[in-house]
mmCIF file of the N, C-alpha and C atoms, coordinates in Angstrom:
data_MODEL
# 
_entry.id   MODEL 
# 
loop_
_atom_site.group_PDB 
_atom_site.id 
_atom_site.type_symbol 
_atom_site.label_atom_id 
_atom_site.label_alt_id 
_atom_site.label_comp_id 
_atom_site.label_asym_id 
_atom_site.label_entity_id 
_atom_site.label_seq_id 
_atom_site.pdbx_PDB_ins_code 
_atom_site.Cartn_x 
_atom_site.Cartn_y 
_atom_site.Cartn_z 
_atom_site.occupancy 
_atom_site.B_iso_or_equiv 
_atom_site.pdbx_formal_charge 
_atom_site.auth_seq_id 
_atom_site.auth_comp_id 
_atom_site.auth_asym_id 
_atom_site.auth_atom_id 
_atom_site.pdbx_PDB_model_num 
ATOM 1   N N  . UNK A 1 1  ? -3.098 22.571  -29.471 1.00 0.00 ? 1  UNK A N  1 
ATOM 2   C CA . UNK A 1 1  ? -2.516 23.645  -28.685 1.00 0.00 ? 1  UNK A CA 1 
ATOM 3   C C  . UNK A 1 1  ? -1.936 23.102  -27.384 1.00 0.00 ? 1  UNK A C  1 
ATOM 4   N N  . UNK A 1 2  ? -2.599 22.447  -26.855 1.00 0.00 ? 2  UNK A N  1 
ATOM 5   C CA . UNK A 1 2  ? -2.531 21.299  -25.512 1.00 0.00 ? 2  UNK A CA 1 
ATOM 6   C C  . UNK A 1 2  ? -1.045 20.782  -25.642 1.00 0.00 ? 2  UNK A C  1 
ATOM 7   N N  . UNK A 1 3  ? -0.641 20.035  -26.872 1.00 0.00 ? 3  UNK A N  1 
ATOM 8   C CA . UNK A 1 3  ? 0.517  19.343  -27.014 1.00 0.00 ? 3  UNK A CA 1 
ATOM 9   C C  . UNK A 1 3  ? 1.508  20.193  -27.409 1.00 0.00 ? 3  UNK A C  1 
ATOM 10  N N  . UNK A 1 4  ? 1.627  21.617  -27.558 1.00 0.00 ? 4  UNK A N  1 
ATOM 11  C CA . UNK A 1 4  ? 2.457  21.991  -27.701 1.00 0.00 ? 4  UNK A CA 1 
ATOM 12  C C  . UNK A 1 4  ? 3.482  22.491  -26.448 1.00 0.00 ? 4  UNK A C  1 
ATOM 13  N N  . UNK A 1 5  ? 2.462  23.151  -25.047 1.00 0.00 ? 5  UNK A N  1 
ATOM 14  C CA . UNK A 1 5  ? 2.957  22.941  -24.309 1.00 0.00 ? 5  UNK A CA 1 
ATOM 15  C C  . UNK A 1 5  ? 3.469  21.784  -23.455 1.00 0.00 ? 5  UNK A C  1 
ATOM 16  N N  . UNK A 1 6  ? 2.645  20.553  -23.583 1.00 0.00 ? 6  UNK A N  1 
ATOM 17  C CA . UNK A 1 6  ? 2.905  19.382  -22.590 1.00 0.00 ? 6  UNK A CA 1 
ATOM 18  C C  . UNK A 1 6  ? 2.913  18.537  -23.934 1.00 0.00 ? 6  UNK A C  1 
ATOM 19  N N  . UNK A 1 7  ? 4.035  18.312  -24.553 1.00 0.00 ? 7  UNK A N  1 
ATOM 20  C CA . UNK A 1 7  ? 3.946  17.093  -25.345 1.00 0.00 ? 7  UNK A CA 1 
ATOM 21  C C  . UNK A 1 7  ? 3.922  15.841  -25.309 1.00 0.00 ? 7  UNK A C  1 
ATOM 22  N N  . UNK A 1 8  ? 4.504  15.495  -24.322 1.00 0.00 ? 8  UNK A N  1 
ATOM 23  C CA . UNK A 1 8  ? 4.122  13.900  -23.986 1.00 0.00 ? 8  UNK A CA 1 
ATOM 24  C C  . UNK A 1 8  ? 3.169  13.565  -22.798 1.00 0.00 ? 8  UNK A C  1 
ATOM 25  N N  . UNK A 1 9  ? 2.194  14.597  -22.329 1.00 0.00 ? 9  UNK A N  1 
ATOM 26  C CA . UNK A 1 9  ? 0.693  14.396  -21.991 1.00 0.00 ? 9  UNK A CA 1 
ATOM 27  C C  . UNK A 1 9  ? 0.065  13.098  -22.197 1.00 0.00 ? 9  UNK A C  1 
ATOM 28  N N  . UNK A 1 10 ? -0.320 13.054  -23.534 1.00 0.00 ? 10 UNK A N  1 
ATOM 29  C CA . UNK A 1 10 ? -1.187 12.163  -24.266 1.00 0.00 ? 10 UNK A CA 1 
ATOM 30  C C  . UNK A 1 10 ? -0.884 10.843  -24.260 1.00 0.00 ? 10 UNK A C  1 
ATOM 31  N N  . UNK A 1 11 ? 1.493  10.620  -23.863 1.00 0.00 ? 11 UNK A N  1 
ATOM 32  C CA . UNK A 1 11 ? 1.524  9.647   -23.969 1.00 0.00 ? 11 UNK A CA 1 
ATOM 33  C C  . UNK A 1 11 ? 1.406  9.002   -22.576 1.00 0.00 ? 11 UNK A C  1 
ATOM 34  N N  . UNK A 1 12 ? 2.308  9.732   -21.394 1.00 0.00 ? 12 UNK A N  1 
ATOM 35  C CA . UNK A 1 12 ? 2.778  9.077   -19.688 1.00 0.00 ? 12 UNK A CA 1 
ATOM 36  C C  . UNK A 1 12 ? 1.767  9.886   -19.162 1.00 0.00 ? 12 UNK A C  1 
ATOM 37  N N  . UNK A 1 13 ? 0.468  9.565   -18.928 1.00 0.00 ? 13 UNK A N  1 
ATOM 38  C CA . UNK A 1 13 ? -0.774 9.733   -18.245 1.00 0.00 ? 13 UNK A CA 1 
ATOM 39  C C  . UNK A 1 13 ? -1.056 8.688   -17.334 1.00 0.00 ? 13 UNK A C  1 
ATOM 40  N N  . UNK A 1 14 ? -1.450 8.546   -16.089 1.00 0.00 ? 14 UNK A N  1 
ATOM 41  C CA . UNK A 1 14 ? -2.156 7.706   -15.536 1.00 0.00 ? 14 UNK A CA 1 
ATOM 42  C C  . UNK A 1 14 ? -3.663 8.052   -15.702 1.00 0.00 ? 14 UNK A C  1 
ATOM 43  N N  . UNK A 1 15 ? -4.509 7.505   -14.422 1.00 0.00 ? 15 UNK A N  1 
ATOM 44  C CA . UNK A 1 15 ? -5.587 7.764   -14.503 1.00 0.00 ? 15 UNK A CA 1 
ATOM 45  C C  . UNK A 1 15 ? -6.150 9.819   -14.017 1.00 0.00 ? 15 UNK A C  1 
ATOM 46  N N  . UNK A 1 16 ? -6.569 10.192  -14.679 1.00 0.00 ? 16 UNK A N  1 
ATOM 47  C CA . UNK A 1 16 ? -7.395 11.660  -14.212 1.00 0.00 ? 16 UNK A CA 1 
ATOM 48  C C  . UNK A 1 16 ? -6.014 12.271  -14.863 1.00 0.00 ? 16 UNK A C  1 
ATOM 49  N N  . UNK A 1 17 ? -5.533 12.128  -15.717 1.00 0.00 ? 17 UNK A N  1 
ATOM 50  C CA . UNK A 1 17 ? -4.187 13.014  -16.122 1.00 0.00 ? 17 UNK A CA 1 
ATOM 51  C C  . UNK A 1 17 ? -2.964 13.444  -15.616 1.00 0.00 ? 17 UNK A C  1 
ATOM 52  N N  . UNK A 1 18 ? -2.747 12.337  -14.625 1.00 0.00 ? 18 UNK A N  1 
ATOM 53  C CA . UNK A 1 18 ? -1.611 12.590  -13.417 1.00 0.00 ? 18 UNK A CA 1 
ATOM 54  C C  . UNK A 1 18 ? -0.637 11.741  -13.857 1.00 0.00 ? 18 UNK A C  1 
ATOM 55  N N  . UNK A 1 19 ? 0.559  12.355  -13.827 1.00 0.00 ? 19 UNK A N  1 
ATOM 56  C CA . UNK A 1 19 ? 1.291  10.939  -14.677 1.00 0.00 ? 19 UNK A CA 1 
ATOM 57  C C  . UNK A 1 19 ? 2.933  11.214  -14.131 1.00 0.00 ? 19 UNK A C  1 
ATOM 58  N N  . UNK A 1 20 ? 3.153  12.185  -14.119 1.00 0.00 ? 20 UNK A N  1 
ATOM 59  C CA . UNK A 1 20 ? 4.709  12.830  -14.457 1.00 0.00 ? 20 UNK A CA 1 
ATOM 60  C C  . UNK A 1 20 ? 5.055  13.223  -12.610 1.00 0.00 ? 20 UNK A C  1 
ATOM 61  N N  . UNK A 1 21 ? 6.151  12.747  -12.290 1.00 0.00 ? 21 UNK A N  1 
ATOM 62  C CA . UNK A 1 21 ? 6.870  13.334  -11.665 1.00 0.00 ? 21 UNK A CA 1 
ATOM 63  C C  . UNK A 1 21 ? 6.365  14.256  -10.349 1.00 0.00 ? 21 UNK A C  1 
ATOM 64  N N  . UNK A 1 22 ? 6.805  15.135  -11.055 1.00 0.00 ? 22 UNK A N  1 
ATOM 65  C CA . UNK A 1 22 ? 6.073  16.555  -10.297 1.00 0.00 ? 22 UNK A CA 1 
ATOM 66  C C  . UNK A 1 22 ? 4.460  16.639  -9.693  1.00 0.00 ? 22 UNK A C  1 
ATOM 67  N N  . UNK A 1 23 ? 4.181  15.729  -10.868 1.00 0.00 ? 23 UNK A N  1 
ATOM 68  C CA . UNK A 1 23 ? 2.432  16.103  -9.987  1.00 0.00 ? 23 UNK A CA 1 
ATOM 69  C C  . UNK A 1 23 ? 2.271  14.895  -8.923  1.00 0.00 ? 23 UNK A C  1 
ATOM 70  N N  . UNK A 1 24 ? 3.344  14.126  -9.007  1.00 0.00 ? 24 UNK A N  1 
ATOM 71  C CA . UNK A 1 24 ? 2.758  12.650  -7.795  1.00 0.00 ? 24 UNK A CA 1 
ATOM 72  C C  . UNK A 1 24 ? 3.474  13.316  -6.818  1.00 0.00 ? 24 UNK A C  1 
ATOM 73  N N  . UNK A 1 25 ? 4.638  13.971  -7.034  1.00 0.00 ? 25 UNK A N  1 
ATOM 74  C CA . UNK A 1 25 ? 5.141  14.514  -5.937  1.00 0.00 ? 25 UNK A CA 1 
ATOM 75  C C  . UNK A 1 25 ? 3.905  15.619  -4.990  1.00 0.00 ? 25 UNK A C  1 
ATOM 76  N N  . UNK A 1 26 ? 3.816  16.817  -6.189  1.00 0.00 ? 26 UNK A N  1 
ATOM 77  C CA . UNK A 1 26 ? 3.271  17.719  -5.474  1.00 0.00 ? 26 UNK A CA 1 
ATOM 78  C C  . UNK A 1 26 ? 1.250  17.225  -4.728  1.00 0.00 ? 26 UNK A C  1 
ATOM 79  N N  . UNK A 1 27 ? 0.845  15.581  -5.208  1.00 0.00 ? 27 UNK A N  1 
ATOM 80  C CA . UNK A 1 27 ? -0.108 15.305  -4.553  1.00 0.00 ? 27 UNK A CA 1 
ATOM 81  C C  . UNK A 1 27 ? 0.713  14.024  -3.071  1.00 0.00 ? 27 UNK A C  1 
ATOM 82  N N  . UNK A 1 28 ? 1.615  13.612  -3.125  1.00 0.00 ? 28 UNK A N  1 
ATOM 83  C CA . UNK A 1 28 ? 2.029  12.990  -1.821  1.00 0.00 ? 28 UNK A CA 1 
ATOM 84  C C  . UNK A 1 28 ? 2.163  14.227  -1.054  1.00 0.00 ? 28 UNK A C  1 
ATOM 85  N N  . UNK A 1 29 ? 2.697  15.510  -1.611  1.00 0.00 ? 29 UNK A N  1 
ATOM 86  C CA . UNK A 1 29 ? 3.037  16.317  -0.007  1.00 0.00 ? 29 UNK A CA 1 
ATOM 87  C C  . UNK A 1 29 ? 1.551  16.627  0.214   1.00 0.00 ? 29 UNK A C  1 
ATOM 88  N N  . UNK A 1 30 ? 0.817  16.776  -0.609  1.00 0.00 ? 30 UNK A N  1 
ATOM 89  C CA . UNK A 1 30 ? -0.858 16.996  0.106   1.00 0.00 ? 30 UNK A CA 1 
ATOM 90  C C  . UNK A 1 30 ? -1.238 16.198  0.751   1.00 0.00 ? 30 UNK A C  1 
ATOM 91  N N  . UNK A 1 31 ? -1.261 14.830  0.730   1.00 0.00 ? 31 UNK A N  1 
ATOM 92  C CA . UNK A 1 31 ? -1.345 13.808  1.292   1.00 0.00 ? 31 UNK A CA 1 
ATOM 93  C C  . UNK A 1 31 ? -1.240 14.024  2.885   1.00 0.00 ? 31 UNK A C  1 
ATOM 94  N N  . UNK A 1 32 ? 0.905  14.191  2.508   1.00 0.00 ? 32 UNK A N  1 
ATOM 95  C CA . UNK A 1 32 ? 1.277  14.150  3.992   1.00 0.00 ? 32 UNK A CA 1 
ATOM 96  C C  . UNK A 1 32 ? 0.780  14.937  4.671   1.00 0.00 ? 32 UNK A C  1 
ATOM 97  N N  . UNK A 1 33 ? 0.801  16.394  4.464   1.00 0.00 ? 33 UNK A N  1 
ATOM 98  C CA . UNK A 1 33 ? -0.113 17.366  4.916   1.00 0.00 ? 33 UNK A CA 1 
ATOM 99  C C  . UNK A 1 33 ? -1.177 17.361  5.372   1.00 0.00 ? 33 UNK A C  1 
ATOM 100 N N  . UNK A 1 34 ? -2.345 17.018  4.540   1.00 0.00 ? 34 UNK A N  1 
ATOM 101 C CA . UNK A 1 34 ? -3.068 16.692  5.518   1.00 0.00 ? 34 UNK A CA 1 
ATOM 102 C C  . UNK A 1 34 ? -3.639 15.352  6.554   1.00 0.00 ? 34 UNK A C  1 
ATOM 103 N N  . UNK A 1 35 ? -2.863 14.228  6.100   1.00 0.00 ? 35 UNK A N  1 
ATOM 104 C CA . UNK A 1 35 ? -3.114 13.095  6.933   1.00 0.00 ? 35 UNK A CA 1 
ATOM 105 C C  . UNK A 1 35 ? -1.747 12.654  7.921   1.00 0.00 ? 35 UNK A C  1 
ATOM 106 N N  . UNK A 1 36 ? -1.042 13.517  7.877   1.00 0.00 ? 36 UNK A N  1 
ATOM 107 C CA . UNK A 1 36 ? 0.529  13.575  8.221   1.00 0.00 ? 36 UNK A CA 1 
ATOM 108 C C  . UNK A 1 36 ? 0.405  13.205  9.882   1.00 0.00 ? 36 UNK A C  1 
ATOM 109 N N  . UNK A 1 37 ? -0.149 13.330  10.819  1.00 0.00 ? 37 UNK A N  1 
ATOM 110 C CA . UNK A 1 37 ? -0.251 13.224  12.400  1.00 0.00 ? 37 UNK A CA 1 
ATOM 111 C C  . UNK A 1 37 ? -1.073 12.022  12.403  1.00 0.00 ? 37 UNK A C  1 
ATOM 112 N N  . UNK A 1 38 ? -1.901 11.717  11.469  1.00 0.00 ? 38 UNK A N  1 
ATOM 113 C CA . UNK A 1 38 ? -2.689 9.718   11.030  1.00 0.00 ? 38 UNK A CA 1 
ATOM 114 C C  . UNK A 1 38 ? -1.673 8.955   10.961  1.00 0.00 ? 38 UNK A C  1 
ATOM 115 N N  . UNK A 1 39 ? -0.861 9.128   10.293  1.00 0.00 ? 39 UNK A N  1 
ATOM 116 C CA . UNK A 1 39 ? 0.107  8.328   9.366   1.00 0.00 ? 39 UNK A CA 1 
ATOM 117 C C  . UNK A 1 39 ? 0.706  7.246   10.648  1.00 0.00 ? 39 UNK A C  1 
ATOM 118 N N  . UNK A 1 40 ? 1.217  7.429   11.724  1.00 0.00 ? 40 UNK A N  1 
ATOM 119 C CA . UNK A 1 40 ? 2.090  6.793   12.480  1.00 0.00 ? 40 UNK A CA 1 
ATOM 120 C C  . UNK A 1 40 ? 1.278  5.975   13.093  1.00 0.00 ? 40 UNK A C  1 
ATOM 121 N N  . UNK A 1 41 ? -0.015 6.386   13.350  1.00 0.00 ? 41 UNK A N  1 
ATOM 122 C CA . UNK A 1 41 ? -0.945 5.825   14.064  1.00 0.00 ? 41 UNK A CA 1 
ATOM 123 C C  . UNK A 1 41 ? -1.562 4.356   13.224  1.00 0.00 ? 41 UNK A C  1 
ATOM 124 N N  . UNK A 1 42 ? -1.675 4.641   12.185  1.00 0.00 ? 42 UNK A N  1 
ATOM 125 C CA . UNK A 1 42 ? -2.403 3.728   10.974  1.00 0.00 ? 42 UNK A CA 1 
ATOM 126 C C  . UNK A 1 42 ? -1.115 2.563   10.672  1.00 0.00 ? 42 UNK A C  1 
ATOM 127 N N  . UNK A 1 43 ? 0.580  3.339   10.158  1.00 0.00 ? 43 UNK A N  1 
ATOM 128 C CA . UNK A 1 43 ? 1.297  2.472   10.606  1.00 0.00 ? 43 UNK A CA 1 
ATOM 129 C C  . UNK A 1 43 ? 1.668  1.222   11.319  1.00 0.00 ? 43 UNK A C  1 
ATOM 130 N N  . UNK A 1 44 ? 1.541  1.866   12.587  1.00 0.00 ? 44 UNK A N  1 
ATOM 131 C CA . UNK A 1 44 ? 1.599  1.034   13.666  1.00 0.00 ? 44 UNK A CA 1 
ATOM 132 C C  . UNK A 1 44 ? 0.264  -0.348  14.069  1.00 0.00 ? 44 UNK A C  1 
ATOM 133 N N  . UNK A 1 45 ? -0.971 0.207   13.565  1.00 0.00 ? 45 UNK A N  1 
ATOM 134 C CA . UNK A 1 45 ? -1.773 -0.461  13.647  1.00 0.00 ? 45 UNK A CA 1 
ATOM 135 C C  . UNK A 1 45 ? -1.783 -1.752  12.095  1.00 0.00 ? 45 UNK A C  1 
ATOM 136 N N  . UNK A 1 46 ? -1.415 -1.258  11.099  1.00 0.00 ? 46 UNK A N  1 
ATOM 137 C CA . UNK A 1 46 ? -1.186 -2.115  10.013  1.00 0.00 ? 46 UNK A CA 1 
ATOM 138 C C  . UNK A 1 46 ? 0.153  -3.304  10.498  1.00 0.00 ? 46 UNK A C  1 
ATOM 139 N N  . UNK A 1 47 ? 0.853  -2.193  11.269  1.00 0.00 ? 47 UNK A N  1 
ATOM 140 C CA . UNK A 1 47 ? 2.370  -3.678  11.563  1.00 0.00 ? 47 UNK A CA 1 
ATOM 141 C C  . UNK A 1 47 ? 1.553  -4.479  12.559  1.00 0.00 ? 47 UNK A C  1 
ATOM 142 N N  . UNK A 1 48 ? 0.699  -4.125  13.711  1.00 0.00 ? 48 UNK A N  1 
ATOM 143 C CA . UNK A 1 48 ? 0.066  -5.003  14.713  1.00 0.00 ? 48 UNK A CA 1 
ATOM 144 C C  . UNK A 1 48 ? -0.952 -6.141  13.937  1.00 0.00 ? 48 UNK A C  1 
ATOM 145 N N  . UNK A 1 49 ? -1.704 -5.665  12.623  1.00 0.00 ? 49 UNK A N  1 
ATOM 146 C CA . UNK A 1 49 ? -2.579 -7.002  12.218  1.00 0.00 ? 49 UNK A CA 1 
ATOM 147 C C  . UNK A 1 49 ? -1.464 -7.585  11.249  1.00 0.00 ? 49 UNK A C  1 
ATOM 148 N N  . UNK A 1 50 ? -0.158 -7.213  10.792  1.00 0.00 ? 50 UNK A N  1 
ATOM 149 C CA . UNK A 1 50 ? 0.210  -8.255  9.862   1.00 0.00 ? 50 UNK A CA 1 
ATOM 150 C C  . UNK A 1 50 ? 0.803  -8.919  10.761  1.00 0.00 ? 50 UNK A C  1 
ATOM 151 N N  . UNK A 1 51 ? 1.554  -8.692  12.188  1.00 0.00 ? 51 UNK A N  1 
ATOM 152 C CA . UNK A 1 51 ? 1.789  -9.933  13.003  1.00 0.00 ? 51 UNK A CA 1 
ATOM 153 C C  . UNK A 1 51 ? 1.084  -10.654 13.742  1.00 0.00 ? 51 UNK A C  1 
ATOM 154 N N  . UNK A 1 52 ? -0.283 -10.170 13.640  1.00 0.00 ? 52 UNK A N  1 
ATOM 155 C CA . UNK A 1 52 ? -1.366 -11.271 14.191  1.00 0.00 ? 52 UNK A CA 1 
ATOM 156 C C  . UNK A 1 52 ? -1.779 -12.193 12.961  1.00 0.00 ? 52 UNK A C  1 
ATOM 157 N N  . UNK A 1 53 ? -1.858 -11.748 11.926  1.00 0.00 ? 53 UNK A N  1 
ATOM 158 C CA . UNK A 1 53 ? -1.576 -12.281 10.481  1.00 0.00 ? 53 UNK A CA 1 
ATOM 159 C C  . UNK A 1 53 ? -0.465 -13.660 10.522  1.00 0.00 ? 53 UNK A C  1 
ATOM 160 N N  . UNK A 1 54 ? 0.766  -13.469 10.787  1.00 0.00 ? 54 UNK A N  1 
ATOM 161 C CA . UNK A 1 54 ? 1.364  -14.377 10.923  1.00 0.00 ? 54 UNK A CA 1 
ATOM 162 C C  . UNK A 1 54 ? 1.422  -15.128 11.898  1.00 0.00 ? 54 UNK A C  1 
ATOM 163 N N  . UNK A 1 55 ? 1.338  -14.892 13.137  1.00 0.00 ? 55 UNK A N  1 
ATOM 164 C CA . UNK A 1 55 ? 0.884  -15.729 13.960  1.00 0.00 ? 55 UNK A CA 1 
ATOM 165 C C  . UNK A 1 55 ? -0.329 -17.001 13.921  1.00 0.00 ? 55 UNK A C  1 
ATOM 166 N N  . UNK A 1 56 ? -1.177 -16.128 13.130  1.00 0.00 ? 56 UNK A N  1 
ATOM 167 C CA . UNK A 1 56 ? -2.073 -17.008 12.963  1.00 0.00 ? 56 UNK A CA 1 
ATOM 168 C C  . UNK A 1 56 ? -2.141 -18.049 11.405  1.00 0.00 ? 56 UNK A C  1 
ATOM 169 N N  . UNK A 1 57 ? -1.344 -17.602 11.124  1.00 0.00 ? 57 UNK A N  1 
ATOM 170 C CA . UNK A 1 57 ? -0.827 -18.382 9.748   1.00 0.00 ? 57 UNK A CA 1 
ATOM 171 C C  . UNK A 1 57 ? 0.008  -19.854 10.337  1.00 0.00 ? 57 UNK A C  1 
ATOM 172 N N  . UNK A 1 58 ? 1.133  -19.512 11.223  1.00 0.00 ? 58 UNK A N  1 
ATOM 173 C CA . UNK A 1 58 ? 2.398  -19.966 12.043  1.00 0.00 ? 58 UNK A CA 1 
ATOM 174 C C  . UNK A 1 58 ? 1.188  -21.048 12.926  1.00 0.00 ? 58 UNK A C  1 
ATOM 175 N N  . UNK A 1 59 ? 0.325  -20.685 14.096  1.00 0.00 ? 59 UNK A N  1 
ATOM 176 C CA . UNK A 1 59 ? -0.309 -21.409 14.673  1.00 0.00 ? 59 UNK A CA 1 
ATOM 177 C C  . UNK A 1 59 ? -1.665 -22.445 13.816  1.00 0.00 ? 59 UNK A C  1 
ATOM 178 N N  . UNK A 1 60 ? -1.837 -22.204 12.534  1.00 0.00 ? 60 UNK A N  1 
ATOM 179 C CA . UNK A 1 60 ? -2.538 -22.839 11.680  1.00 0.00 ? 60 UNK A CA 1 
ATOM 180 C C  . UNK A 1 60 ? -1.603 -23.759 11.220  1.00 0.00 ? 60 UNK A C  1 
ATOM 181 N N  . UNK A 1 61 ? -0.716 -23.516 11.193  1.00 0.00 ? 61 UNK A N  1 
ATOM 182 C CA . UNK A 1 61 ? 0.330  -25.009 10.428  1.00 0.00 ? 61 UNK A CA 1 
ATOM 183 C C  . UNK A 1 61 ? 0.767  -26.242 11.233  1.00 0.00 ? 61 UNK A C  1 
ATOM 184 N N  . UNK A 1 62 ? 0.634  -25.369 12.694  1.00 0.00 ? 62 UNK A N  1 
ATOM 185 C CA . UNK A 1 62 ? 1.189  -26.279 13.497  1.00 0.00 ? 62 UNK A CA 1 
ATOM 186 C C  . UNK A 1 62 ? -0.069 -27.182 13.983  1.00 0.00 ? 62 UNK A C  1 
ATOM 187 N N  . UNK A 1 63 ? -0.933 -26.202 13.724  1.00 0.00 ? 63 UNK A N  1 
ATOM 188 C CA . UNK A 1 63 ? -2.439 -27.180 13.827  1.00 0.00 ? 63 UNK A CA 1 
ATOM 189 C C  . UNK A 1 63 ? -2.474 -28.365 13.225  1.00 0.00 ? 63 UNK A C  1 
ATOM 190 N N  . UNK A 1 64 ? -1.765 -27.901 11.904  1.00 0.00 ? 64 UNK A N  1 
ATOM 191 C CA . UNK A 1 64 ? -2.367 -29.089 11.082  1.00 0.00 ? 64 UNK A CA 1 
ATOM 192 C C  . UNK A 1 64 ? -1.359 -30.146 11.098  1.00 0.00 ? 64 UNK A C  1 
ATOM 193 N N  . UNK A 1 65 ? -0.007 -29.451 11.696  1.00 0.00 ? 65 UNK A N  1 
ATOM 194 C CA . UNK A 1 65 ? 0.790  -30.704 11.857  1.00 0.00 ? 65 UNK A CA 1 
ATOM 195 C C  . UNK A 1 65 ? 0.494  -31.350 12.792  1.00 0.00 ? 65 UNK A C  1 
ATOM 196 N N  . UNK A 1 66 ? 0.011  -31.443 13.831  1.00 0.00 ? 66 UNK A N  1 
ATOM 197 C CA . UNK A 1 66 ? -0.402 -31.788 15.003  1.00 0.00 ? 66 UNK A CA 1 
ATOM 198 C C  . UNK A 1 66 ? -1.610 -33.121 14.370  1.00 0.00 ? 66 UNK A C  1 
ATOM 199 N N  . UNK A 1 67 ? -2.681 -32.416 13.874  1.00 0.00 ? 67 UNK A N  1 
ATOM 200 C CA . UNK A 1 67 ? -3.739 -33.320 12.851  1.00 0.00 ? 67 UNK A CA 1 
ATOM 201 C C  . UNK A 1 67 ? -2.944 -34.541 12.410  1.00 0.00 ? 67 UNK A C  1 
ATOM 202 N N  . UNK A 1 68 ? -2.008 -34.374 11.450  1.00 0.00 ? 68 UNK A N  1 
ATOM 203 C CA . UNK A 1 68 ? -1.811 -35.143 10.878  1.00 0.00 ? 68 UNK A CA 1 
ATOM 204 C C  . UNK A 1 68 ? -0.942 -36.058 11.838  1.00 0.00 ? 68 UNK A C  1 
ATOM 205 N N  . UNK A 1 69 ? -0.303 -35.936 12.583  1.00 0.00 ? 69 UNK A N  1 
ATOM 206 C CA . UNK A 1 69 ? -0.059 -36.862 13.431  1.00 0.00 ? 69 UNK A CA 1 
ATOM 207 C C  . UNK A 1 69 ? -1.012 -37.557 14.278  1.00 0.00 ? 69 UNK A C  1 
ATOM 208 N N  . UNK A 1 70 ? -1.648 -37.129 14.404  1.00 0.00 ? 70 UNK A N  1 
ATOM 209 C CA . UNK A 1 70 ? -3.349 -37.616 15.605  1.00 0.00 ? 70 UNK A CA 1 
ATOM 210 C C  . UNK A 1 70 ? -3.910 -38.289 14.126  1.00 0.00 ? 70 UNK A C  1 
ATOM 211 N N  . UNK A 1 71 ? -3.549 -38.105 13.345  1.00 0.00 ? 71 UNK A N  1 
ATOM 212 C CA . UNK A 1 71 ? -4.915 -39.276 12.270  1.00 0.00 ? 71 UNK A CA 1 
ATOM 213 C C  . UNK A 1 71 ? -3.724 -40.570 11.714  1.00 0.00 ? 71 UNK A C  1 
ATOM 214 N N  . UNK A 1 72 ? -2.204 -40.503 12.396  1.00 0.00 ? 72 UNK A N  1 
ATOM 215 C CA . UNK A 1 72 ? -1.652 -41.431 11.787  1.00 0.00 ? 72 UNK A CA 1 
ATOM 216 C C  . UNK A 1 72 ? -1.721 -42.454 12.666  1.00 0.00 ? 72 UNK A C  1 
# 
């Protein structure tokens, strides 16, 4: 009975029966809704550790170039 209304259900499912379109849509605007005034804040704080992220990636290389000149 299930497949007669939603026939390809059974096939484009993700996990918990969410699969199609419409329902990722209509759970992102819940999302935004209610975490919507977080969002910029969490943003901003994710761009601040991925450039301390690289920095410290950037100042680890130069470390080691530095090393390897001091052991030649």
């Amino acid at each position: 009975m299930f497949a007669l209304f939603f026939p390809t259900a059974s096939v484009n499912t993700l996990a918990f029966g969410f699969g199609g379109p419409m329902e990722l849509t209509v759970i992102a605007g819940i999302v935004l809704v209610l975490f919507g005034n977080r969002l910029p804040g969490a943003a901003k704080s994710l761009g601040q550790s991925f450039s301390a992220f690289k920095k410290g990636i950037k100042e680890g290389a130069e470390d080691d170039e530095t090393d390897n000149l001091d052991s030649e």
